[in-house]
N, C-alpha and C positions, 0 to 999 in steps of 0.2 A: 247167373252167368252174365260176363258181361262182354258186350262187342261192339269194337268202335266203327267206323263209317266204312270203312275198307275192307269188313267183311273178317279180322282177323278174332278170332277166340280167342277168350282169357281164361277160360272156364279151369286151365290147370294153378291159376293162380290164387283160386278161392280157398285153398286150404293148407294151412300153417307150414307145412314142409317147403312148401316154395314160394311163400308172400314174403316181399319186399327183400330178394334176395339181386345179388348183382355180382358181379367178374374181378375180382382183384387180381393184378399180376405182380410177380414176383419175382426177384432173380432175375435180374438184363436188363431194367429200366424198359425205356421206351418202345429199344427195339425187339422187348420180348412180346410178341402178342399171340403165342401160342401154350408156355406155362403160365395155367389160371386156376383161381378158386374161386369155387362158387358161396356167397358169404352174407354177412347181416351185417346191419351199423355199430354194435356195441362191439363187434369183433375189430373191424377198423378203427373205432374208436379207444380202444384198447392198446392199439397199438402208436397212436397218434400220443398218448398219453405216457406210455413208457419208454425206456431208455432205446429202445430199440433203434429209430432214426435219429437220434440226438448229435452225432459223431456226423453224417452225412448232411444232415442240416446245416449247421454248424459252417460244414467246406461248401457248402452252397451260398450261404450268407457272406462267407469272406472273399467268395469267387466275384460273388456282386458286387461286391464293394469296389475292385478292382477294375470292373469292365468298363471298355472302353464304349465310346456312344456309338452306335453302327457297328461297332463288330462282329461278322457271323463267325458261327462256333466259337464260340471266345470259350475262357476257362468254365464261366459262372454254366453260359448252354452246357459244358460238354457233363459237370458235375449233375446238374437239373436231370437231365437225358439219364441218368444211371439211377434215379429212386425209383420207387415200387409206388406205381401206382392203380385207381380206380376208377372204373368204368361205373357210376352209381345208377345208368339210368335203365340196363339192360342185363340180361343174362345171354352170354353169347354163345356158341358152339362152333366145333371146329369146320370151316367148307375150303375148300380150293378156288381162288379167285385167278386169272388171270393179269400179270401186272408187266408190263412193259414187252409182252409176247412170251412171257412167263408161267407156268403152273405153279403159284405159290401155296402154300399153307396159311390158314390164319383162323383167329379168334375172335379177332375187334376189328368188325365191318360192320358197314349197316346192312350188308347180306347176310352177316350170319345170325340177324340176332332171331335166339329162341322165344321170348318172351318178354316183355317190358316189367322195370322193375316194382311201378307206381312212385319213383324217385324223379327229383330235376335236382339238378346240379348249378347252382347261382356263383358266379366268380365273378369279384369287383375287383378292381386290380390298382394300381398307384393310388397309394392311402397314406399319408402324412401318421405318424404314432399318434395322432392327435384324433385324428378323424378314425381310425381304429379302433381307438381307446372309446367315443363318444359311439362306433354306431353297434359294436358289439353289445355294449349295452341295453341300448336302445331295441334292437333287435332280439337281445332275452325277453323283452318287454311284450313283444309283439303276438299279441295272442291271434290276431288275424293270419298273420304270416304262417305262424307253426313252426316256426326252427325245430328240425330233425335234429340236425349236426351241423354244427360249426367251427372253425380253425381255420388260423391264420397261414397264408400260404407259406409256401418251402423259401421265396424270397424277402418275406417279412413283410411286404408292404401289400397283401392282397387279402383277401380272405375267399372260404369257402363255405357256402351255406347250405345244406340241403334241405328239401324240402317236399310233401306227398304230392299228388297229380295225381289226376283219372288218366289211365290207360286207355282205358276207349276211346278218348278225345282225341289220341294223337293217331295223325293220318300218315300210315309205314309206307304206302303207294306213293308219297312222294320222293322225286329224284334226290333231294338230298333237303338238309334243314328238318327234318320230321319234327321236330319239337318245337319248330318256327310260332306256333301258335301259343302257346307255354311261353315261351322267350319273350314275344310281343307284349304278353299281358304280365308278366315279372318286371318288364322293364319300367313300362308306366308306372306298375306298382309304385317301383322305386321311384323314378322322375316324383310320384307326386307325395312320396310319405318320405323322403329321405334325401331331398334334394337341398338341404342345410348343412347336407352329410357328405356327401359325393360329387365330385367333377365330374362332368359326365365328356364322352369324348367329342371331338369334331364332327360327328356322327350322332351326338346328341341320345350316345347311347349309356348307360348307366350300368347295364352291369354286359357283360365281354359279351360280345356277337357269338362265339366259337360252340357258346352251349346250344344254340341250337340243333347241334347233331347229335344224335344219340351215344355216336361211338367217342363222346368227349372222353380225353384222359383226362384224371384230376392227380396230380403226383400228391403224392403222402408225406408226413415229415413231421417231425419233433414237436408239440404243442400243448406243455402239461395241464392248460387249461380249457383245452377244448373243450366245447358244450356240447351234453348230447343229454335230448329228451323227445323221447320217442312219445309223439300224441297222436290225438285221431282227428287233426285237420288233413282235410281233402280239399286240395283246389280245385273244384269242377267248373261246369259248363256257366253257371254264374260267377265265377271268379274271371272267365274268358270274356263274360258278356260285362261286368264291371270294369274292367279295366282293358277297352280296345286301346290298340296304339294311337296315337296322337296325328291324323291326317287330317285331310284334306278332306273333307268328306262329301258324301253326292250329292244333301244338299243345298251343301256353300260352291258349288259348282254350276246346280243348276241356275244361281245367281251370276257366274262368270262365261262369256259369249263366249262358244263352241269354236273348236281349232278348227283355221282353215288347212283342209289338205290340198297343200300346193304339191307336191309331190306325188303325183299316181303310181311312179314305178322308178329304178334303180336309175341315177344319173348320176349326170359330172360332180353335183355337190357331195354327194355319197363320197364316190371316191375320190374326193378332193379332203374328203375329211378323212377317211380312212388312210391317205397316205400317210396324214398330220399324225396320227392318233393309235393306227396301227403298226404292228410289225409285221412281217412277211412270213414269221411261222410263229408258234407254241404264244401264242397270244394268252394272256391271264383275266383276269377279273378287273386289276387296276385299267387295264387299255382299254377293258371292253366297255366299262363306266364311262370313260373319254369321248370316246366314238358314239356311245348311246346319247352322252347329251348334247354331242355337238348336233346328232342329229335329232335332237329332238327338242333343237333352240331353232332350226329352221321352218320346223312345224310337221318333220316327219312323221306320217302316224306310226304306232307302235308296233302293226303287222308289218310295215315295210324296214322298217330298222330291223327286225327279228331275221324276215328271210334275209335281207341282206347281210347279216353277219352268217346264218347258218349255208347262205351257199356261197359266200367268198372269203370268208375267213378263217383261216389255219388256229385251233385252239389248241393247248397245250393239252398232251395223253393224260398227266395226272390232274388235269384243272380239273374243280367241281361242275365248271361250266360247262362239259365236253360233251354235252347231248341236245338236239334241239327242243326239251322240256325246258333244262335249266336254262336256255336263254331265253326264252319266251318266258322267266320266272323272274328275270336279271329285266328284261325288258319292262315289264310289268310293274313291276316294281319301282322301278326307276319314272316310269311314266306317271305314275297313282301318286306317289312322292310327292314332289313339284310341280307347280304349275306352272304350264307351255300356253300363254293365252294369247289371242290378239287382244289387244288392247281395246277401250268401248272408248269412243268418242267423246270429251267433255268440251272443250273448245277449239278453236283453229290452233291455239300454240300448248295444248294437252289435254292429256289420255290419261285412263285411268285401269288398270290391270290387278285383281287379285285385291292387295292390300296396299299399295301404291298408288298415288298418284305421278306421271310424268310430266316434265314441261322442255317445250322445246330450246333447245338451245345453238349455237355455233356451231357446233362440235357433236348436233346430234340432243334426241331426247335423253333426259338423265331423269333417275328418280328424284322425287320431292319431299312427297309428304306422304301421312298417312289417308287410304281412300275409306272417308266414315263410314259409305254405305258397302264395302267390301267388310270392311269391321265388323258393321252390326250382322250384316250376311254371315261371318266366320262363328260370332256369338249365337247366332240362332241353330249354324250348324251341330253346333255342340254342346245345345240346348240350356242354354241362358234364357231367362225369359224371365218379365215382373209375375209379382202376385197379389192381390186383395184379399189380406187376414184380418179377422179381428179389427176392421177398418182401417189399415194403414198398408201402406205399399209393399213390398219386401222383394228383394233380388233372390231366382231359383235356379236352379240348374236342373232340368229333364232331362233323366234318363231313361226309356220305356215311361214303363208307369210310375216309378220312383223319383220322386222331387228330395231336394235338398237347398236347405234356405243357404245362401251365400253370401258374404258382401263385395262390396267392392273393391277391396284388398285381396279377397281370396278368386275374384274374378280375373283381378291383376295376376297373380302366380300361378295361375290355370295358364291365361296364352303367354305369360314369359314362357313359358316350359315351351307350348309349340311354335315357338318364335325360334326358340334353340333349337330345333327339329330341322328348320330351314336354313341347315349347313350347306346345301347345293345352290342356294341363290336362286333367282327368279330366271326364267330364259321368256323373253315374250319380244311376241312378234306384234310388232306395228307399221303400217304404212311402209310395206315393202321391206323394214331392216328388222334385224334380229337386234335385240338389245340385253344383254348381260345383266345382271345387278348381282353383286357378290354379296353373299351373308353377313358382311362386316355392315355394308349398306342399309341393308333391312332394319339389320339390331337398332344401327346409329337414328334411324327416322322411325324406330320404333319407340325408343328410348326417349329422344325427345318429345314423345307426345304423348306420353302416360299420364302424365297430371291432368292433360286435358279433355282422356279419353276414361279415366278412369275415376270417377267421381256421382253423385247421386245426381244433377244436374244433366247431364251427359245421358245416363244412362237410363234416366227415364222416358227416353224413346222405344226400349223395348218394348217390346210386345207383350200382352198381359194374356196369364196362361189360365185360364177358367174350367178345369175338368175338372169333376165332382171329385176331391179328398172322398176316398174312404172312410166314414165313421160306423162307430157304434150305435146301435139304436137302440129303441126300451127297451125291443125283447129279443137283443141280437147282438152278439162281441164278435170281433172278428181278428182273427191273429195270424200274422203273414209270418211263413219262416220259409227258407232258404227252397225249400223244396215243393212246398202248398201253401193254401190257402188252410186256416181253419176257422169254421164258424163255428160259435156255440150258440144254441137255443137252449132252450128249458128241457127240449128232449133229446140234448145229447153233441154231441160234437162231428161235423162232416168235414173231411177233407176233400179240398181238388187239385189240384195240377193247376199251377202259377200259367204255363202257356197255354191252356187251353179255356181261358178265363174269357170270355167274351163281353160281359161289363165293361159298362165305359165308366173309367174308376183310375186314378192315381193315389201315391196312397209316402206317405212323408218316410225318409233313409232312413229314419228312427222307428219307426213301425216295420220294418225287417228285422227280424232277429235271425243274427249270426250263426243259427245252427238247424239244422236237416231236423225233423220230425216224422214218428212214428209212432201212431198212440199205440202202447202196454197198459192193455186191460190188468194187466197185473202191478198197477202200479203203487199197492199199500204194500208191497214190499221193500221200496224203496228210502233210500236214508232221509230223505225233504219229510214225508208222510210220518216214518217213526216219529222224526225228531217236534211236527207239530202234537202230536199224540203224546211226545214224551213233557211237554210244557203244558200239555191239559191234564195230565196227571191222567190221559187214560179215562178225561169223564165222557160221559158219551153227549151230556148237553151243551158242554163247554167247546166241546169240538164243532159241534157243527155251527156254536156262535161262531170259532174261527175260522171258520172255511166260507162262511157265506161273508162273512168281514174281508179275508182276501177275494173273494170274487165278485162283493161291491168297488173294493178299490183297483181292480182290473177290470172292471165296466165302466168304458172311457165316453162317456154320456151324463148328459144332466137327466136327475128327476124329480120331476120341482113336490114332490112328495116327500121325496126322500134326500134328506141334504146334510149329512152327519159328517161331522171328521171322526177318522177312523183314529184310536189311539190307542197303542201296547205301552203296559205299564207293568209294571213288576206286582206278583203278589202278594208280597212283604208287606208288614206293616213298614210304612214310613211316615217321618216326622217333616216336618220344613226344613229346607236345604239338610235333610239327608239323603243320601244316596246309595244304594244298593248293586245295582247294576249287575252284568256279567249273566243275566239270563236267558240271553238271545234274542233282542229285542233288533237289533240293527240287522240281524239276520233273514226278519222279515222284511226289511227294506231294500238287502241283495238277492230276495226272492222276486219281489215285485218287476226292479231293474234287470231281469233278465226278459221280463214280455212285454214292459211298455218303458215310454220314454220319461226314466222319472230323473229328476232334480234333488238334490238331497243338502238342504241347508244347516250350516251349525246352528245349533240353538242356545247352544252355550252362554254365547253372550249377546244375542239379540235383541235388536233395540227396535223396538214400537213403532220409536219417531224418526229412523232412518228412512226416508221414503225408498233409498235403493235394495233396502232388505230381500226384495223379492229379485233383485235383478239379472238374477242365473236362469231365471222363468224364460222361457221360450216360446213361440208359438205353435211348435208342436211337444210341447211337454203335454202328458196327461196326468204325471203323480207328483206332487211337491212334496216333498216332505223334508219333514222337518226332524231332525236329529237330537234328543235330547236337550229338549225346552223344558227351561226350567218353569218352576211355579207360579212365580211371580209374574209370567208373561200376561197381559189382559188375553185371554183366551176368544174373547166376544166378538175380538178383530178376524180369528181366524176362521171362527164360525160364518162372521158375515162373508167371508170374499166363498165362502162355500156356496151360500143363498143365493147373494147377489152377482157373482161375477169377477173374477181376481183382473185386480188392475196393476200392471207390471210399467217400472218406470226404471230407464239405464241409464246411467250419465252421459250426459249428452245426446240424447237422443229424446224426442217426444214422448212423451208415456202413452200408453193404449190398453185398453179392455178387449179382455175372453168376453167375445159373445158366449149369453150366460150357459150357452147346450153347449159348447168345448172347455167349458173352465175346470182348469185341475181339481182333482181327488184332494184333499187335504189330510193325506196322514201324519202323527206323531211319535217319536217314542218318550218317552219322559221316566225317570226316577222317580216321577213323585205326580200324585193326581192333580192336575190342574185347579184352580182355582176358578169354579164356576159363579157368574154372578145370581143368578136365578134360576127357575125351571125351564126359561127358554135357552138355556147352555146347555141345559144335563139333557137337553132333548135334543139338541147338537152335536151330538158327543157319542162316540159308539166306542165304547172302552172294552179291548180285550185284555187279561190279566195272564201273563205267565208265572211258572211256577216255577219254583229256585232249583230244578231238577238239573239245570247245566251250571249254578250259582258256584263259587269255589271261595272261601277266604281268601288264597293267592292267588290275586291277578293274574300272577305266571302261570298258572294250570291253566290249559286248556281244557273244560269237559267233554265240548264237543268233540275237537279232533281224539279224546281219549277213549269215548264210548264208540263212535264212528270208525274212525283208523283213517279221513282222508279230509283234506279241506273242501268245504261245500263250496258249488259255483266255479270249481277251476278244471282245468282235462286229466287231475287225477281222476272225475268220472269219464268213464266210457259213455259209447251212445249207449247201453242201456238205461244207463240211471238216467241220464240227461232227458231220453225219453220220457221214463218214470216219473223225471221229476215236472215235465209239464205237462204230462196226463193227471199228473195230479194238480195241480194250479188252475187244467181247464175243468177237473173236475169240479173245482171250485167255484169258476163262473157259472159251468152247469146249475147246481146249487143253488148259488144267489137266484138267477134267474127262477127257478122255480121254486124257490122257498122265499127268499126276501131275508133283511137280515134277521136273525132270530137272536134277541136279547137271550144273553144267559146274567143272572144276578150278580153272578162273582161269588168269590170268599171273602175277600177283601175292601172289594171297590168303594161300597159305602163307607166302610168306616177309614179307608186311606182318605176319602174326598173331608169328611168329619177330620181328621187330624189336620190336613191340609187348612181348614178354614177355619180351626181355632186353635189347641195345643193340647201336647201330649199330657201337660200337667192336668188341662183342664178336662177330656176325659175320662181319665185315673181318678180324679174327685168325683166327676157325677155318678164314673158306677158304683165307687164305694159310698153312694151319701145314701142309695137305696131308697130314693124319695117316693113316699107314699100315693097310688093311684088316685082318683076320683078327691082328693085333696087340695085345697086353694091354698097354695105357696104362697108367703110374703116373698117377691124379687131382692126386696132391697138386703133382707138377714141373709137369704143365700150369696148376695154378690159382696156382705161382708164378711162371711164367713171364708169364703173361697180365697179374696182378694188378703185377706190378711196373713191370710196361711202360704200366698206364694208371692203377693207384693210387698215385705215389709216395709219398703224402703218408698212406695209409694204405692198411688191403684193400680199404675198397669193399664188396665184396660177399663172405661169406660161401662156408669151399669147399662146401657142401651145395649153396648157390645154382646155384655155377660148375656143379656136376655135373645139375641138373636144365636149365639153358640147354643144357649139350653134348646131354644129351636128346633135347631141343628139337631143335637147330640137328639132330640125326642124321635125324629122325623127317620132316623137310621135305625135304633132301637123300636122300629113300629109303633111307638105313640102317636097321640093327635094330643097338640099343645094348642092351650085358648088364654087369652088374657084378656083382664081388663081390670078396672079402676077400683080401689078398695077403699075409700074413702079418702083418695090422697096418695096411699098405697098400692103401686101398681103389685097386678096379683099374678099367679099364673097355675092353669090347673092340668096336669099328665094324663091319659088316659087312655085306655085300646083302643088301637083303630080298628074301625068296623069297617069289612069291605060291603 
């Protein structure tokens, strides 16, 4: 069951007859609001896609083209006014409202509605074909968002996005705006992921004010490409708590000096403004804005501006404002907004207010410049602040308990955005005058001071934020997702609730994972589990080498016992630079990148001696890995940044070292066994082998998606599998933690590392030569019997070579190999190894 803050039940909504259903009208355009259908997305969708409004679309689009600028009811209204449109956010029913001393009938009020859809309704509106073209796109893309459905509106240049929501969240006891809280945190959204995309309005708003009421129509229309994919993103109370609107917050205020109320009660300035600003009856919203700021640029407090419009001002019967709620919501608002400050005293000829400095002039104080310490106050508001990693500095942003590294660019397009916010101007009061600054003003002395305020120099007067990061310990992983906490020990996995976590602990945006948790003890029925079962060929020791293998590289800790890179290889025989591939090797490194923050580098063609090679590395990366590295790479490099501590260098910028207890996991995949120098490599090296059970001749076959039926890692799974599939992964760390890694031999691994560090020719000779045990070989006959038979053209290799490959080739086939001196003749004798 679920119920939001106002006491309203959902509980009819939990089950499949009436979830996510909502109000279509039909038949009379606009002013039908009593024939409806109660209906689903594919059903509208259906019809957005068929010929059905093709013809009316069409006479809408040519009407537009036509219309005049200000013209009401023009052609283009009156054609709009007659499509069939959608109510997405509700399910309504019929009641009788009162309307102009009338008993009407209706459908779509926000009195009638029956129940919330779990639907929001996003409309961007004047969009260039260009900016259309680029954000439709971009927004298929958006896996955080969840696009339901999308189409371009009935006049061509708007779109409509829909999207899920928690129903409980939304407060119906309010007077009007119920989805205000929804609308606030969509809009940021957009302001901060999509503002390369969108003009946002004078109002600084990004996608249409209008959704915030439930009873929005959306008209319907012709659009054979509309998108619709129904997932199971839900924006809830963290999507709310992520993305607050963009204010003034309380405390970058408690930094700006407190309004003097000169005003105790209703005077001549009241209604000297109300004459200016009001009309004598049916007063609307635009006049009522007027009259609120003129009075709240002379320092009226906010209660006093509320009663004096609700007891002397005539509001219009159909205005939303027509109740003393909504003005006291209009007031409010408008007050929280913008800042109404007296000005703080800096010298006899200026003051300094907010984000401004003034200077006195002729003509009166005028703004100047920008005020640093109002600046750094606004950055602190909104939780900017340095940090000390890995011994160098870095710029964060604090939200609650989640940081996120930032630079100085992207601290730059953080307050442009709330710079645009401040479409109302400044109204502040100093030394007796009220003084204006108009939003052109701001921008202009905002603008010019960006270079100087936004730079490493500058900004290392922040504050440096010291709260213990979150880590892993020896005997403990800890994995934050959208909904809990979850720890893993050796005995088993605990969850808790993120708000009632009383540790003092922050913890990096990359250590959140983007999806809700709920462990399924049943989770070896799931396709992740098969599909690692189906690459161990079903052995029972080879599995649980892989499952303690992913649950060392998801234990984001050092332990200076234990320092291997982790590496999937194919269990095929292979040769030098050959390659096999296609056995799901990169699949374990879109398993990893769903619980920790990994890095994944081509290895294709990597170079040694690039110092920037690592430069994608992060300070809060835990998994580097590396992507099909070939053979040839010195492997001894990757081992050591294991041991020692990976030192990451980006251009331009200083290089710095992982303290060695944060230094990334180093996983691989490769085609081919690396080339180990010694025993202190293969003792570096924790090699898992898959098996060619997803392998295909043609590239173009997929086996997985073919044994499967769905792409792994995307919202074709449901929250069960998703469940399943990190019940399984923490099963994993469980695992490690209490087993350690557990070598399994291989089938292959030996004798791929053997072909690897000599050749396929020179195997195929030693096993057919059948060399006699407990026998003292002449070296020199077998490396010219060998060399003749496959170098004719010269030796090829070196006899020192030949003798360190026979080595080799003893030391995989379980012999013990001994040499020494034959009177000249180096010798060498084969023989069982005894454990």
């Amino acid at each position: 069951m679920t119920t939001n803050h106002t006491g309203v039940n959902y509980t009819k909504m939990q089950n499949e007859d009436t979830k996510n259903q909502f109000n279509i009208y039909r038949n009379g355009g606009i002013n039908n609001t009593l024939i409806f259908e109660i209906t689903k997305l594919p059903v509208v969708h259906n019809l957005i896609i068929s010929g059905e409004y093709k013809a009316r679309t069409a006479a809408v689009r040519a009407a537009r083209r036509d219309k005049i600028k200000g013209e009401k009811k023009s052609p283009y209204d009156i054609a709009k006014a007659k499509l069939d449109y959608a109510c997405f956010m509700a399910v309504f029913k019929e009641i009788e409202i009162v309307v102009k001393g009338e008993l009407k009938k209706t459908a779509r009020h926000e009195a009638a509605i029956k129940y919330l859809s779990e639907y929001f309704i996003i409309d961007i509106d004047h969009l260039t074909p260009e900016q259309l073209k680029a954000l439709i796109e971009k927004l298929k893309q958006d896996a955080k968002l969840g696009v339901q459905l999308m189409f371009i509106s009935p006049g061509g240049d708007g779109l409509k996005i829909v999207v899920k929501i928690d129903p409980g969240l939304v407060d119906l006891n309010l007077s009007s705006s119920k989805m205000g809280n929804y609308w606030a945190a969509f809009n940021q959204y957009f302001a901060k992921h999509y503002a390369d995309f969108i003009t946002p309005s004078s109002k600084g708003e990004f996608i249409d004010g209008a959704c915030k009421d439930v009873s929005r129509a959306c008209f319907l229309c012709h659009y054979p490409e509309a998108y619709l994919y129904e997932n199971d993103t839900v924006h809830g109370q963290s999507f709310l708590d992520e993305y607050k609107p963009l204010t003034v917050v309380e405390d970058f205020q408690k930094n700006l000096p407190a309004i003097t109320e000169r005003i105790k009660k209703k005077g001549s300035k009241l209604d000297e403004y109300a004459k200016k600003h009001l009309s004598e009856a049916d007063n609307r919203t635009g006049e009522l804005l007027s009259f609120i700021n003129a009075a709240k640029a002379i320092g009226t407090p906010p209660a006093t501006t509320k009663d004096y419009i609700v007891n002397n001002v005539h509001i219009a019967s159909n205005s939303s404002k027509n109740s003393p709620e909504a003005i006291g919501e209009l007031v409010n608002d408008q007050y929280g907004r913008y800042p109404t400050d007296e000005g703080q005293y800096l010298t006899a000829e200026s003051f300094a207010c907010g984000l401004l400095t003034f200077s006195k002039t002729k003509s009166g104080y005028v703004a100047k410049g920008i005020f640093m310490e109002g600046f750094i106050n606004l950055l602190y508001a909104h939780g900017f602040y340095r940090r000390k990693v890995n011994g160098i500095y870095i710029f964060i942003r604090k939200e609650g308990r989640m940081i996120t590294q930032v630079t100085p660019k992207e601290i730059l397009t953080f307050i442009s955005i709330y710079i645009d916010t401040l479409t109302a101007g400044y109204n502040v009061a100093y030394d007796g005058s009220a003084i204006e600054v108009p939003f052109i003003t701001i921008k202009q002395i905002y603008i010019n001071n960006t270079t100087s305020i936004f730079n490493d120099s500058f900004l290392q007067i922040l504050k440096v934020d010291s709260q213990p990061i979150l880590k892993d310990t020896r005997y403990c992983s800890y994995f934050i997702f959208q909904n809990c906490m979850v720890t893993v020990t050796e005995n088993g996995i605990e969850t808790k609730d993120l708000k009632g976590l009383k540790a003092d602990f922050c913890y990096w945006n990359t250590q959140m994972l983007k999806r809700n948790f709920t462990y399924n003890a049943e989770f070896q029925k799931c396709h992740w589990y098969r599909f690692m079962q189906n690459v161990c060929n079903h052995n029972s020791e080879r599995f649980l080498s892989m499952i303690t293998g992913i649950g060392y590289a998801l234990h984001a800790t050092f332990n200076p016992l234990l320092i291997p890179a982790l590496i999937f290889v194919d269990e095929a025989i292979t040769e030098k630079n050959e390659a096999n591939g296609g056995s799901g090797k990169g699949m374990f490194l879109e398993a990893l990148q769903q619980l920790r923050s990994t890095v994944i580098i081509d290895g294709k063609g990597l170079n040694p001696d690039n110092p920037f090679f690592l430069s994608v590395v992060n300070v809060d990366t835990t998994i580097a890995a590396i992507d099909d590295l070939k053979a040839g790479f010195p492997s001894s490099r990757l081992y050591s940044m294991s041991s020692n501590g990976m030192t990451v260098e980006k251009k331009n910028k200083d290089k710095w070292k992982f303290e060695k207890e944060d230094s990334p996991k180093i996983v691989i995949t490769s085609n081919q066994m690396l080339k180990d120098s010694g025993k202190s490599d293969i003792r570096r090296s924790f090699y898992i082998e898959l098996s060619d059970h997803y392998s295909s001749p043609d590239r173009k076959v997929n086996l997985v998606f073919n044994e499967h039926k769905c792409w792994f890692f995307t919202d074709e799974w449901g929250a069960d599998e998703w469940d399943m599939f990190f019940s399984t992964m923490l099963y994993c760390s469980v695992q490690y933690l209490k087993q350690g890694l557990k070598h399994f031999e291989g089938v292959n691994i030996e004798r791929n590392r053997l072909l690897q560090n000599t050749s396929r020719d020179f195997v195929e000779w030693m096993d057919a030569q059948n060399i006699p045990l407990d026998e003292w070989q002449t070296t020199k006959d077998l490396y010219a019997s060998f060399t003749s038979l496959y170098y004719k053209e010269g030796r090829g290799i070196e006899q020192a070579t030949f003798s360190k490959w026979v080595k080799s080739y003893a030391a995989v086939a379980g012999l013990d190999y001994e040499r020494k001196d034959g009177g000249g003749k180096p010798l060498f004798i084969l023989s069982k190894h005894i454990k």
